[in-house]
N, CA, C and O atoms as a Tripos MOL2 file, in Angstrom:
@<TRIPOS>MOLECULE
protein
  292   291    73     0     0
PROTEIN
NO_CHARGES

@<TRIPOS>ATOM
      1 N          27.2230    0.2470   11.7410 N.3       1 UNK1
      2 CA         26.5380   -0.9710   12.0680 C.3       1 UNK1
      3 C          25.1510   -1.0160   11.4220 C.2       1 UNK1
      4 O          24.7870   -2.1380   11.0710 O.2       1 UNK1
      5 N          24.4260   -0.1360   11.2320 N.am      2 UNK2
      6 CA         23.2550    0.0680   11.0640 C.3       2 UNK2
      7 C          23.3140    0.1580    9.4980 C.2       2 UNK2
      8 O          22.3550   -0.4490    9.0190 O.2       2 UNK2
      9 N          23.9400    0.5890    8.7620 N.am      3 UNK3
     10 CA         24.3680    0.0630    7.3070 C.3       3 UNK3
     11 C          24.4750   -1.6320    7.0240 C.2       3 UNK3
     12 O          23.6980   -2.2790    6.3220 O.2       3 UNK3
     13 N          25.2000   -1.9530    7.4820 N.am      4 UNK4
     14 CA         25.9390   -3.5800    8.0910 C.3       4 UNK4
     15 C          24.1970   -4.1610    7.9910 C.2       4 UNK4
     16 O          23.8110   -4.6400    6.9250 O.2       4 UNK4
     17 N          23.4190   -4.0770    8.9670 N.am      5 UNK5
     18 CA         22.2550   -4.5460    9.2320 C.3       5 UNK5
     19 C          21.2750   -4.0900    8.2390 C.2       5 UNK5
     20 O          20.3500   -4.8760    8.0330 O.2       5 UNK5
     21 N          21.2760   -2.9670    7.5670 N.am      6 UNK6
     22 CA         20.5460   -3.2070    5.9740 C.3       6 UNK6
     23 C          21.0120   -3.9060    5.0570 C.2       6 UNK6
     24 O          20.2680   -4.7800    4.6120 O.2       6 UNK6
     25 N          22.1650   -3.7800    4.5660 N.am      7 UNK7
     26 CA         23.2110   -4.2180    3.8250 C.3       7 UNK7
     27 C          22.7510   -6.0830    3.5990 C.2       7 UNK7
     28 O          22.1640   -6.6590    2.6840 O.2       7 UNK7
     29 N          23.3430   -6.5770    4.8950 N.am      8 UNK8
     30 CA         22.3240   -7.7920    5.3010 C.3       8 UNK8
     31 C          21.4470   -8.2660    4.7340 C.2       8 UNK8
     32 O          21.5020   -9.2790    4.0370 O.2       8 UNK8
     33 N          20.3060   -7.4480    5.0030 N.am      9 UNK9
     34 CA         18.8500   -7.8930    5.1730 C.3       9 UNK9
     35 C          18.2910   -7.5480    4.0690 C.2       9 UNK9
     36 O          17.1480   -7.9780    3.9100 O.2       9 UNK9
     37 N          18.8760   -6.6980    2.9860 N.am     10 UNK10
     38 CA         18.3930   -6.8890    1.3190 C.3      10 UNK10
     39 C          19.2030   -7.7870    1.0370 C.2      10 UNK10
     40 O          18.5990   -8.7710    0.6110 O.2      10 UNK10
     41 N          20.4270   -7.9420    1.0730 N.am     11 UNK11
     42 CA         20.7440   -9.4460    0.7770 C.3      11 UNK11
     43 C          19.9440  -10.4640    0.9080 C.2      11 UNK11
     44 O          19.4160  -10.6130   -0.1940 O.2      11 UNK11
     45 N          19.6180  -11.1250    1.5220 N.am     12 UNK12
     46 CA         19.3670  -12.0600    2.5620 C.3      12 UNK12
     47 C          17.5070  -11.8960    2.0880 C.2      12 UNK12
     48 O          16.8900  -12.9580    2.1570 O.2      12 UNK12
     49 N          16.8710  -10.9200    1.7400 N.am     13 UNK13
     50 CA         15.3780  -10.8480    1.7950 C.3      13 UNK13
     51 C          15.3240  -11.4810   -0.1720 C.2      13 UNK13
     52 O          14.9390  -12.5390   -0.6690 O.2      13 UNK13
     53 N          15.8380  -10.3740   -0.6990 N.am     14 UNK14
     54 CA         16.6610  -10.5410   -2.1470 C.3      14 UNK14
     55 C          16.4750  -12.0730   -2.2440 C.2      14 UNK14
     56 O          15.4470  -12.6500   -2.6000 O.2      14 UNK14
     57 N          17.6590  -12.6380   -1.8630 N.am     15 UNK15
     58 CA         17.6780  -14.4480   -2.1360 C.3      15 UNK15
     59 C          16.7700  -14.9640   -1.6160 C.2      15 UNK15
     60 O          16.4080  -16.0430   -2.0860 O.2      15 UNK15
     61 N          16.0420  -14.3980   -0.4370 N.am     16 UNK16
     62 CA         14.8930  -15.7520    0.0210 C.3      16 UNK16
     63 C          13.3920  -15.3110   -1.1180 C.2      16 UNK16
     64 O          12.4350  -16.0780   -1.2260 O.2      16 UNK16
     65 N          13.4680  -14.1320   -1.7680 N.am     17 UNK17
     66 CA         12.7090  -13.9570   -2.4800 C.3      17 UNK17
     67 C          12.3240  -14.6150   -3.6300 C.2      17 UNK17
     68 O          11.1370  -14.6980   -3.9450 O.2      17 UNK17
     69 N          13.1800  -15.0690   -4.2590 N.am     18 UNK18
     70 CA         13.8960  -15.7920   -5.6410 C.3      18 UNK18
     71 C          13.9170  -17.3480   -4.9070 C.2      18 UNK18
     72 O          13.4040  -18.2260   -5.6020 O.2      18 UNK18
     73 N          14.5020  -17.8130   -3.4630 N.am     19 UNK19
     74 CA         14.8750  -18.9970   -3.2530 C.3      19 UNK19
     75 C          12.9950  -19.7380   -3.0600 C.2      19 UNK19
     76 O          12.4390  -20.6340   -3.6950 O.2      19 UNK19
     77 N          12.5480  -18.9500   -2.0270 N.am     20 UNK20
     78 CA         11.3370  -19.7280   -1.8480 C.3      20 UNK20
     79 C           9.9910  -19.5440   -2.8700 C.2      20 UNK20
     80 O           8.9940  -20.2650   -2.9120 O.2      20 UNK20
     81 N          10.3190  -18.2460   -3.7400 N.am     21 UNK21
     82 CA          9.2820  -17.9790   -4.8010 C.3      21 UNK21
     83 C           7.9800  -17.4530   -4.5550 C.2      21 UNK21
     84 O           6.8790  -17.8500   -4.9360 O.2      21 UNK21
     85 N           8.4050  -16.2120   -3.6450 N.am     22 UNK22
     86 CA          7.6580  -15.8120   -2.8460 C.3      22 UNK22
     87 C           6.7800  -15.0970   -4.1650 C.2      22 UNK22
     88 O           7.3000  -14.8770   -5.2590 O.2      22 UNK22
     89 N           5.6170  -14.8430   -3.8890 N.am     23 UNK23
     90 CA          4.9310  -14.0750   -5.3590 C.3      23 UNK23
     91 C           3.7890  -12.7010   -4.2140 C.2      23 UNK23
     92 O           3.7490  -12.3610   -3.0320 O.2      23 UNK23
     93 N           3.4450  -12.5310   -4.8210 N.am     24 UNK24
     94 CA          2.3500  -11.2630   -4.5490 C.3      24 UNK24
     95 C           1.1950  -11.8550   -3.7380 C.2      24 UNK24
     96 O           0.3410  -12.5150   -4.3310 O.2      24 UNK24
     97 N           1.1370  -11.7060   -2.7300 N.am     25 UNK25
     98 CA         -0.3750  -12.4500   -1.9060 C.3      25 UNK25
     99 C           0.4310  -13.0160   -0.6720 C.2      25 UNK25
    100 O           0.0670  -12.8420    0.4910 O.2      25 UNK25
    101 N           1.6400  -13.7600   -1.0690 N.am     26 UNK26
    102 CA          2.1780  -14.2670    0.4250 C.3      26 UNK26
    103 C           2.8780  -13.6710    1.4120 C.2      26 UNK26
    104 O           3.7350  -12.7980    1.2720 O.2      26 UNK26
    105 N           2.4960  -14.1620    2.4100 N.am     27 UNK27
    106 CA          3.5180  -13.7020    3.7000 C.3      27 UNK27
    107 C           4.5720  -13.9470    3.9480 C.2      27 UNK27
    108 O           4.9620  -15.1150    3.9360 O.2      27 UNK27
    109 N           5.2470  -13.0790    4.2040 N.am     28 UNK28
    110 CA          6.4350  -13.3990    4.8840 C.3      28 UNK28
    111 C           6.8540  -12.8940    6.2590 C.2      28 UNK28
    112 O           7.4370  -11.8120    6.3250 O.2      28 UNK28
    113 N           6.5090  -13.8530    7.7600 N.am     29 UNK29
    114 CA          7.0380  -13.1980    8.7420 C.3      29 UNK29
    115 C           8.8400  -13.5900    9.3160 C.2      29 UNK29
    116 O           9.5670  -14.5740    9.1790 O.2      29 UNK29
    117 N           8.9660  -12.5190    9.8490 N.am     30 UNK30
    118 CA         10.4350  -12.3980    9.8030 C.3      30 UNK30
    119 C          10.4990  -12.2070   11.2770 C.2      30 UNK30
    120 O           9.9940  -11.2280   11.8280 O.2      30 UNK30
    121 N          11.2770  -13.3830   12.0600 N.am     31 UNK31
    122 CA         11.7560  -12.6340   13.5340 C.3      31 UNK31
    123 C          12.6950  -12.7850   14.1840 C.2      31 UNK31
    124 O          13.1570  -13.9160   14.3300 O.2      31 UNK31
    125 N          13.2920  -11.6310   14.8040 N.am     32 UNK32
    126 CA         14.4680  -11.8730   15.2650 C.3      32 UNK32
    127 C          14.8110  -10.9280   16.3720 C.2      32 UNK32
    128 O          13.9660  -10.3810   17.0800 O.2      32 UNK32
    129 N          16.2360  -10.7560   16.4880 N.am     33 UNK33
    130 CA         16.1860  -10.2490   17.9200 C.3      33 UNK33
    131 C          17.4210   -8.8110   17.4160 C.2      33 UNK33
    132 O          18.4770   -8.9430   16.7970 O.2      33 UNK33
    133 N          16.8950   -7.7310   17.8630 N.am     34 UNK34
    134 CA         17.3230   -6.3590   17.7430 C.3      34 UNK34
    135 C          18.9320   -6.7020   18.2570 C.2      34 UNK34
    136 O          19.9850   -6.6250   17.6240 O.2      34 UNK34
    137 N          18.6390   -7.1500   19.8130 N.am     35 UNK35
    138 CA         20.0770   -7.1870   20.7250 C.3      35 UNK35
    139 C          20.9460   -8.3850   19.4870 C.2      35 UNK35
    140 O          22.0730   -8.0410   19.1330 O.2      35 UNK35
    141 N          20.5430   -9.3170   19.0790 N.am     36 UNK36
    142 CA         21.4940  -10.4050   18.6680 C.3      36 UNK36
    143 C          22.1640   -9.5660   17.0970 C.2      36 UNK36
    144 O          23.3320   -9.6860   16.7260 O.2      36 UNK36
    145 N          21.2690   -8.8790   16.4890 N.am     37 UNK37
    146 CA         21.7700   -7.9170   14.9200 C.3      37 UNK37
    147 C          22.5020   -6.9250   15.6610 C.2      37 UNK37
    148 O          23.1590   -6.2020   14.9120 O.2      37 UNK37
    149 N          22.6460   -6.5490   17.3300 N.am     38 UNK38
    150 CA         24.2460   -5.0180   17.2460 C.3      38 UNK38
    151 C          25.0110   -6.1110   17.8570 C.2      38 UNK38
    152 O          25.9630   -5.6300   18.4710 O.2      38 UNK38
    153 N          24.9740   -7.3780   17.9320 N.am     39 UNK39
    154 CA         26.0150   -8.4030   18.4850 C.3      39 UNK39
    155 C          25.6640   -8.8560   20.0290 C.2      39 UNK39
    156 O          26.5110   -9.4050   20.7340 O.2      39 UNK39
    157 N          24.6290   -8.6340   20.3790 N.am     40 UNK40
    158 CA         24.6360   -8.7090   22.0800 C.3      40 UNK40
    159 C          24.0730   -9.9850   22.1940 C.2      40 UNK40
    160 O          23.8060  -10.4660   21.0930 O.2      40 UNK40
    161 N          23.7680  -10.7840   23.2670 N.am     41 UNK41
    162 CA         22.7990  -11.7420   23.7320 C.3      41 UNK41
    163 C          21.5810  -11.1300   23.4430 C.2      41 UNK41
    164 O          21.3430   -9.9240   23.3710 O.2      41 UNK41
    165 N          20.5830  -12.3950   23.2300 N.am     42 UNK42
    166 CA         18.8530  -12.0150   23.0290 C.3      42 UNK42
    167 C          18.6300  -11.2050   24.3610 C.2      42 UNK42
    168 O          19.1240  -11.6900   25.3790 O.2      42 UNK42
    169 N          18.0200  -10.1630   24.4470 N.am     43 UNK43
    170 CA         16.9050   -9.9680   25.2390 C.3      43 UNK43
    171 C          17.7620   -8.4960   26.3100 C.2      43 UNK43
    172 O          17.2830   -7.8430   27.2380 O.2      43 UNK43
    173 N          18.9770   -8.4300   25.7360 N.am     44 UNK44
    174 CA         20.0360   -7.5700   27.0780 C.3      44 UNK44
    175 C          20.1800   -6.3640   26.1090 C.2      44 UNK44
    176 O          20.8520   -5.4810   26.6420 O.2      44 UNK44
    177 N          19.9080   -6.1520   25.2890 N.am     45 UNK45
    178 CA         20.3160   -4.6340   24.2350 C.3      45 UNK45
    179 C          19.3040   -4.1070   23.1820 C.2      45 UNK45
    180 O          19.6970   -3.2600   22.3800 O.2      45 UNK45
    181 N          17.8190   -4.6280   23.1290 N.am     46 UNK46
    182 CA         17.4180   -4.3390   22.3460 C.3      46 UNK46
    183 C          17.6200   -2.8860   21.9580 C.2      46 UNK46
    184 O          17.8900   -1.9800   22.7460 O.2      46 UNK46
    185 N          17.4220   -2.7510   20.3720 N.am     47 UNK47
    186 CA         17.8290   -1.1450   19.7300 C.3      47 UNK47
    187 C          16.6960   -0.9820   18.2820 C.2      47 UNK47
    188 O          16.7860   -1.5450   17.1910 O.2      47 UNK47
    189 N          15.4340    0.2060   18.8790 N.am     48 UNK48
    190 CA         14.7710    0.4810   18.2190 C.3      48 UNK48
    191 C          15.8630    0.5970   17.1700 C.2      48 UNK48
    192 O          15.8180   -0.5640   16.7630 O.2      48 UNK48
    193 N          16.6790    1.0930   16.5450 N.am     49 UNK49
    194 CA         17.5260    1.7050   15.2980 C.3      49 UNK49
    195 C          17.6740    0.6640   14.2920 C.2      49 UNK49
    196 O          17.3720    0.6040   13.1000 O.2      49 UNK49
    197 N          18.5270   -0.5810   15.5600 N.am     50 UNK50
    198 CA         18.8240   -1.6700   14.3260 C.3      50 UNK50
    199 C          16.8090   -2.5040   13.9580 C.2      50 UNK50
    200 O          16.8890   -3.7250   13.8290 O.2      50 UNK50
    201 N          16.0620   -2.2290   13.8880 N.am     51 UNK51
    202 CA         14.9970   -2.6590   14.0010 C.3      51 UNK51
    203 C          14.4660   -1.7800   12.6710 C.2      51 UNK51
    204 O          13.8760   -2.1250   11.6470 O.2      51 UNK51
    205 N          14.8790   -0.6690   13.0900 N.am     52 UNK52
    206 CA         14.2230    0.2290   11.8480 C.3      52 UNK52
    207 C          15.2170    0.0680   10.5080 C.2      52 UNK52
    208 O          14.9920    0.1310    9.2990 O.2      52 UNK52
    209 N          16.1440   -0.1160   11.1190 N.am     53 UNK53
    210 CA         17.2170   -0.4520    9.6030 C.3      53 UNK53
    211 C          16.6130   -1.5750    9.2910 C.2      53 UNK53
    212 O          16.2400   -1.4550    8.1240 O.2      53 UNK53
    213 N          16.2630   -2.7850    9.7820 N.am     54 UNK54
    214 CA         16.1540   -3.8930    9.1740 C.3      54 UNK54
    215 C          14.8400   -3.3690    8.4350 C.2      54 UNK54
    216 O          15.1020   -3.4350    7.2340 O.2      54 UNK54
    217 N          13.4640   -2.8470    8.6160 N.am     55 UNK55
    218 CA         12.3900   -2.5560    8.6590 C.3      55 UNK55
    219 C          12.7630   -1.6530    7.1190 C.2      55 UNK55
    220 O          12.6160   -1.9030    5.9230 O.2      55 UNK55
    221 N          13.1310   -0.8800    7.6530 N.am     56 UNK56
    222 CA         14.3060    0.4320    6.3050 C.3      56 UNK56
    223 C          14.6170   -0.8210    4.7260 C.2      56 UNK56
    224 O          14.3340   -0.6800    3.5360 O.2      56 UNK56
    225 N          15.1050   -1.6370    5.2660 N.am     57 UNK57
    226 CA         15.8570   -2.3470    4.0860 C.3      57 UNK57
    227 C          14.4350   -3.2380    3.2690 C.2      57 UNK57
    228 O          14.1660   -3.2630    2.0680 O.2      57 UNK57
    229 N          13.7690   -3.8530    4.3290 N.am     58 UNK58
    230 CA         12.7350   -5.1980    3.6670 C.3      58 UNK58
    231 C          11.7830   -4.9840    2.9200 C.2      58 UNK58
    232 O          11.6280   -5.4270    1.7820 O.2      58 UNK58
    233 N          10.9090   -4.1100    3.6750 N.am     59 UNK59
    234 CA          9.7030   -3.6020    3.5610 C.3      59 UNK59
    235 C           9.4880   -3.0890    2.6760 C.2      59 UNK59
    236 O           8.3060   -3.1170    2.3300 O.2      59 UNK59
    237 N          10.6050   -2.2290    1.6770 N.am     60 UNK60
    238 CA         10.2040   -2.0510    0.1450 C.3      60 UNK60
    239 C          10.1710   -3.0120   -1.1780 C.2      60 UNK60
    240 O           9.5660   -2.9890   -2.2500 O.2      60 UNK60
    241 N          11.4000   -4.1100   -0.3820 N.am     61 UNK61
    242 CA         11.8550   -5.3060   -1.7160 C.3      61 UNK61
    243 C          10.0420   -6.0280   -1.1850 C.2      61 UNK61
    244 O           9.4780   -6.5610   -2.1410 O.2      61 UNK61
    245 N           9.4980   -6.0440   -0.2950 N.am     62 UNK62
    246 CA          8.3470   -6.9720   -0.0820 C.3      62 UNK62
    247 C           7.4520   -6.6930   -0.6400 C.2      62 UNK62
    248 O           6.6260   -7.4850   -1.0930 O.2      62 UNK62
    249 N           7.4270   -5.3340   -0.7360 N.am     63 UNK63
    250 CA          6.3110   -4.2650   -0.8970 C.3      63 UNK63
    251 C           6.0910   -4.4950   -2.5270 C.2      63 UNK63
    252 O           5.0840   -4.5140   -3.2350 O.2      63 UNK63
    253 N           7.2700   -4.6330   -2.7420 N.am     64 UNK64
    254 CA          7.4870   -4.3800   -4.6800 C.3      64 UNK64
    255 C           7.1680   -5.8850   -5.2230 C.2      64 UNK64
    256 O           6.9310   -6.2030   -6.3890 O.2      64 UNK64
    257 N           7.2190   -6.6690   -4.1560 N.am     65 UNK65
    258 CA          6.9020   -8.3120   -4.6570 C.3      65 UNK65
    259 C           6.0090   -8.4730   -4.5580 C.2      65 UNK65
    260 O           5.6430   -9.5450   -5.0410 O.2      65 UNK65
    261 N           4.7890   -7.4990   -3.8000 N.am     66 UNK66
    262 CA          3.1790   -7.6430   -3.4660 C.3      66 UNK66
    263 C           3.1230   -8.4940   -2.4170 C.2      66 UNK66
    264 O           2.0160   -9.0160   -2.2880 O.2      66 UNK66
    265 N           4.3520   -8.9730   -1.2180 N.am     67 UNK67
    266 CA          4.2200   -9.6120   -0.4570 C.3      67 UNK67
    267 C           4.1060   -8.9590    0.4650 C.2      67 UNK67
    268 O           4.7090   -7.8900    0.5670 O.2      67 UNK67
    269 N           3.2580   -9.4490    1.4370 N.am     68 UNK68
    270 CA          3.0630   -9.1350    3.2070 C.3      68 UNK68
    271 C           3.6540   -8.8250    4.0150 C.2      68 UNK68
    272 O           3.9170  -10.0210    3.8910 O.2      68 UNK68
    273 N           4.2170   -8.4290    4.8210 N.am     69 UNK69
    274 CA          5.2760   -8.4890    5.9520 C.3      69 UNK69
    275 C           5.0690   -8.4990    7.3630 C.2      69 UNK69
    276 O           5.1720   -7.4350    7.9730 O.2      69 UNK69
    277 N           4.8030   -9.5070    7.9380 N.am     70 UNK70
    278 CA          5.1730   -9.3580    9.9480 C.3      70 UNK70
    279 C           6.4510   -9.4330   10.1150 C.2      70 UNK70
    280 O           7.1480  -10.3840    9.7630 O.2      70 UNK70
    281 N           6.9460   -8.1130   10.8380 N.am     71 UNK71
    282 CA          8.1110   -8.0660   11.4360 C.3      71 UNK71
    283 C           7.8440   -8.3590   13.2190 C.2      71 UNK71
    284 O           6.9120   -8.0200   13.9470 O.2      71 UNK71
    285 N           9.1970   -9.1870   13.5180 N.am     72 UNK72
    286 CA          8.3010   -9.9400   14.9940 C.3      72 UNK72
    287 C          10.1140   -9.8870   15.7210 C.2      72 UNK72
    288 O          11.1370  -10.1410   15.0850 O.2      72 UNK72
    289 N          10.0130   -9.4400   17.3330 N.am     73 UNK73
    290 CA         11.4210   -9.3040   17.5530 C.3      73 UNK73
    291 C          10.5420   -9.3000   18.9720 C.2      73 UNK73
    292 O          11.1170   -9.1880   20.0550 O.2      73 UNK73
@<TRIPOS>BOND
     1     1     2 1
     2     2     3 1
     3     3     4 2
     4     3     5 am
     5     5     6 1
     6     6     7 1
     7     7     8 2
     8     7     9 am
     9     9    10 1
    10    10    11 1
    11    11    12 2
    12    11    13 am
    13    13    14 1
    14    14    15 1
    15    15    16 2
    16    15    17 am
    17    17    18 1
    18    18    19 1
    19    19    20 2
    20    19    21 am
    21    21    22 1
    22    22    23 1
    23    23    24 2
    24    23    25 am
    25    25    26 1
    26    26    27 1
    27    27    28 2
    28    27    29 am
    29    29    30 1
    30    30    31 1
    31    31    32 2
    32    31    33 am
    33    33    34 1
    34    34    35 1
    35    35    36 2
    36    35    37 am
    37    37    38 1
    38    38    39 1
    39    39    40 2
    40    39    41 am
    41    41    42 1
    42    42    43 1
    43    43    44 2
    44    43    45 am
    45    45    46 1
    46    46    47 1
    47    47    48 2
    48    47    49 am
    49    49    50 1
    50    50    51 1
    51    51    52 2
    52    51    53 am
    53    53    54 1
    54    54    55 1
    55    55    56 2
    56    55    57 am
    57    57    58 1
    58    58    59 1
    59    59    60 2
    60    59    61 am
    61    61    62 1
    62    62    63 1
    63    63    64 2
    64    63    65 am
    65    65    66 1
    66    66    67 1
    67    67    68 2
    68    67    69 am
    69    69    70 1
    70    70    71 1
    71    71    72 2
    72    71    73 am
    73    73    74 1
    74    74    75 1
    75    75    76 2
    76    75    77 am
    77    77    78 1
    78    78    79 1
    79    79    80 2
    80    79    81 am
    81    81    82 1
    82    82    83 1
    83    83    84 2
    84    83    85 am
    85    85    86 1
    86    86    87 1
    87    87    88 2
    88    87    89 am
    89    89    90 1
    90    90    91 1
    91    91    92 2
    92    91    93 am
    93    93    94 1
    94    94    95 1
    95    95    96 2
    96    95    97 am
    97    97    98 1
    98    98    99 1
    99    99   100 2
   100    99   101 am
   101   101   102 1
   102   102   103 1
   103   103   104 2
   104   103   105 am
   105   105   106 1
   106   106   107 1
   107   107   108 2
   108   107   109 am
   109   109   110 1
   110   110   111 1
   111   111   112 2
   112   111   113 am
   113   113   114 1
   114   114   115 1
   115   115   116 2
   116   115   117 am
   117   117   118 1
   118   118   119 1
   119   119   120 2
   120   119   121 am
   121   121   122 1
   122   122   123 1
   123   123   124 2
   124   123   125 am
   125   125   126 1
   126   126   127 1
   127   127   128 2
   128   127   129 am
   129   129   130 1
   130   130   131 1
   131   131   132 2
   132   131   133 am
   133   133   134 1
   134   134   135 1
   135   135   136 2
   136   135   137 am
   137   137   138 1
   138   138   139 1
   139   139   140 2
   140   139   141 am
   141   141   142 1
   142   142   143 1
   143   143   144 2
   144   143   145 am
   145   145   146 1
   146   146   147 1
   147   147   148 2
   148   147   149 am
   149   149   150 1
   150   150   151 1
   151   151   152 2
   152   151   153 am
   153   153   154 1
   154   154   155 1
   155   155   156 2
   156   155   157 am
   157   157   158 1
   158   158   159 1
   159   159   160 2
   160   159   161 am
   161   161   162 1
   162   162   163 1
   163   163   164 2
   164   163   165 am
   165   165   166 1
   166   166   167 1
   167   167   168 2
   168   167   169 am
   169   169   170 1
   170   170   171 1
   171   171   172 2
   172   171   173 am
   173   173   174 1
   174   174   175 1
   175   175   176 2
   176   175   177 am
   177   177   178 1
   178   178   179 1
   179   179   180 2
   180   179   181 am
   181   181   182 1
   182   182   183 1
   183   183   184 2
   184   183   185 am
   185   185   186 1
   186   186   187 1
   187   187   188 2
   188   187   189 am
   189   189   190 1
   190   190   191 1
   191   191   192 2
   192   191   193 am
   193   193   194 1
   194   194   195 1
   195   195   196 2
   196   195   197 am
   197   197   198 1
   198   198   199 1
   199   199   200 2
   200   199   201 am
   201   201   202 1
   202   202   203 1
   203   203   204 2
   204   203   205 am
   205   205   206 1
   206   206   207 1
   207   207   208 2
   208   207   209 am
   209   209   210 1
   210   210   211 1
   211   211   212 2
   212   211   213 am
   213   213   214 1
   214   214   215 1
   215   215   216 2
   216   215   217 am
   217   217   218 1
   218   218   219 1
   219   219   220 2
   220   219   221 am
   221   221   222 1
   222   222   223 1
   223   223   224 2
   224   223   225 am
   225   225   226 1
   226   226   227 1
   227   227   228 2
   228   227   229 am
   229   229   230 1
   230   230   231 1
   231   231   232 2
   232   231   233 am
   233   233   234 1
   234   234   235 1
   235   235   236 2
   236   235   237 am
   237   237   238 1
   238   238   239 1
   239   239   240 2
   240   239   241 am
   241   241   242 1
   242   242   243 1
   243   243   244 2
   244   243   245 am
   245   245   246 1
   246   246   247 1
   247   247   248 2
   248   247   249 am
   249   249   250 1
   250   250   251 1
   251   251   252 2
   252   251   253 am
   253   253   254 1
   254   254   255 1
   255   255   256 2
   256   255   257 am
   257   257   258 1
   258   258   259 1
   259   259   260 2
   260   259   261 am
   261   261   262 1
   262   262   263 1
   263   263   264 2
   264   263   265 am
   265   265   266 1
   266   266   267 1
   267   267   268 2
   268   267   269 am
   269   269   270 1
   270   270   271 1
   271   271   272 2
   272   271   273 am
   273   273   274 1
   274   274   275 1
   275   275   276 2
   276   275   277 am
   277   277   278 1
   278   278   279 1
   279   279   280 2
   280   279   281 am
   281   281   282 1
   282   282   283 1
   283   283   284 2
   284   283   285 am
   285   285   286 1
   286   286   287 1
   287   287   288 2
   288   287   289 am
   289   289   290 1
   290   290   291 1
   291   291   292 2
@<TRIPOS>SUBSTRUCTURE
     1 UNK1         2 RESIDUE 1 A UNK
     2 UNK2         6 RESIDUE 1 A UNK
     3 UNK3        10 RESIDUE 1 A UNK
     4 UNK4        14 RESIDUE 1 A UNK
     5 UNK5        18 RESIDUE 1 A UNK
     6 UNK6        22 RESIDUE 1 A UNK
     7 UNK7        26 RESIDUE 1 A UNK
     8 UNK8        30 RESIDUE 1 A UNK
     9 UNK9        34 RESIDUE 1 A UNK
    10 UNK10       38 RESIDUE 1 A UNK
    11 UNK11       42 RESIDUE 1 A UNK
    12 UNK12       46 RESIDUE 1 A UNK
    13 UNK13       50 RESIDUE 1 A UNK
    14 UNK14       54 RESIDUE 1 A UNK
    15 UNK15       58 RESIDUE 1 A UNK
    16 UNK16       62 RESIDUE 1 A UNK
    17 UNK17       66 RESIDUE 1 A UNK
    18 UNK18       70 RESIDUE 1 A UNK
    19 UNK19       74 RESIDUE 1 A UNK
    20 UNK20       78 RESIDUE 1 A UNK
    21 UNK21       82 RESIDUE 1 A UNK
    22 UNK22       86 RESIDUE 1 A UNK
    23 UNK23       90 RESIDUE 1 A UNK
    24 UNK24       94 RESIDUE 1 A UNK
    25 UNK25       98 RESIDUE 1 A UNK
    26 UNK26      102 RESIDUE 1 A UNK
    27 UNK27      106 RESIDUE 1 A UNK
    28 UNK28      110 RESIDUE 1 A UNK
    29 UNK29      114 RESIDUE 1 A UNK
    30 UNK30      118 RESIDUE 1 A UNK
    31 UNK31      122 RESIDUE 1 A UNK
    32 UNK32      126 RESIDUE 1 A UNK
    33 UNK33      130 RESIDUE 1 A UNK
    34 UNK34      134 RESIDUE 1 A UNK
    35 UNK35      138 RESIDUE 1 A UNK
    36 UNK36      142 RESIDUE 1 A UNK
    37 UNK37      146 RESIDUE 1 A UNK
    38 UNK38      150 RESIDUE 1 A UNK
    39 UNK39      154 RESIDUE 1 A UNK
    40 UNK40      158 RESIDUE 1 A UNK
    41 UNK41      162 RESIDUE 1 A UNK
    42 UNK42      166 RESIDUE 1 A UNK
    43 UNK43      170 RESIDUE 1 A UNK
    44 UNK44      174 RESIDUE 1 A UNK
    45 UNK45      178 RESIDUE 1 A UNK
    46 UNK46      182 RESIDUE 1 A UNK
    47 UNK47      186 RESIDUE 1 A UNK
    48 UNK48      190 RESIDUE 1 A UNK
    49 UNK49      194 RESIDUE 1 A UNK
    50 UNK50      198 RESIDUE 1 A UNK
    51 UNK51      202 RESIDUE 1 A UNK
    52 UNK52      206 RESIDUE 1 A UNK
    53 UNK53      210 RESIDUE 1 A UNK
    54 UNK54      214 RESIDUE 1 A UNK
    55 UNK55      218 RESIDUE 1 A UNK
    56 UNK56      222 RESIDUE 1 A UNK
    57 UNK57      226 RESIDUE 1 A UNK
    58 UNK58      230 RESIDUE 1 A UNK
    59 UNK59      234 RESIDUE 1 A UNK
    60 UNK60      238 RESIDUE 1 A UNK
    61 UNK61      242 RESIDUE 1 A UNK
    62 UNK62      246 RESIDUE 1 A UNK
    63 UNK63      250 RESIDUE 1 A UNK
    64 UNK64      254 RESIDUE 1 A UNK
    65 UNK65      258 RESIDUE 1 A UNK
    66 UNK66      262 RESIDUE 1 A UNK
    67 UNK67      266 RESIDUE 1 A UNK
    68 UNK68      270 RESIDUE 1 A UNK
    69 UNK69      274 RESIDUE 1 A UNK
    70 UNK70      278 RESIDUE 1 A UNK
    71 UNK71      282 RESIDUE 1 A UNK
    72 UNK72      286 RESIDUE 1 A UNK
    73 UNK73      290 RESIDUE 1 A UNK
């Protein structure tokens, strides 16, 4: 699962990178819910793990774009 949820989220960071034209200086905050990425309802399962996978996957493609990152859950 925790593959699944990186796997994801360089996808998904990847295209919004290129889609919105994000460049070096801007932010990008990102938020979401730990419990809803292992499949649960908001607020009933949060999981430091899937949090750090997502965190694991973004934070370098952002890093390498010179963009910002708030991660918010």
């Amino acid at each position: 699962m925790l593959e699944r949820i990186k796997n994801d989220a360089t996808a998904a960071v990847t295209e919004l990178l290129t889609a919105a034209k994000l460049k070096a200086g801007d932010l990008l905050v990102i938020g979401c819910s730990s419990s809803e990425m292992v499949g649960e309802k908001i607020g009933t399962h949060s999981s430091v793990d899937a949090a750090a996978a997502l965190a694991d996957a973004v934070l370098p493609l952002l890093r390498q774009a010179g963009c910002a990152a708030v991660l918010s859950g």
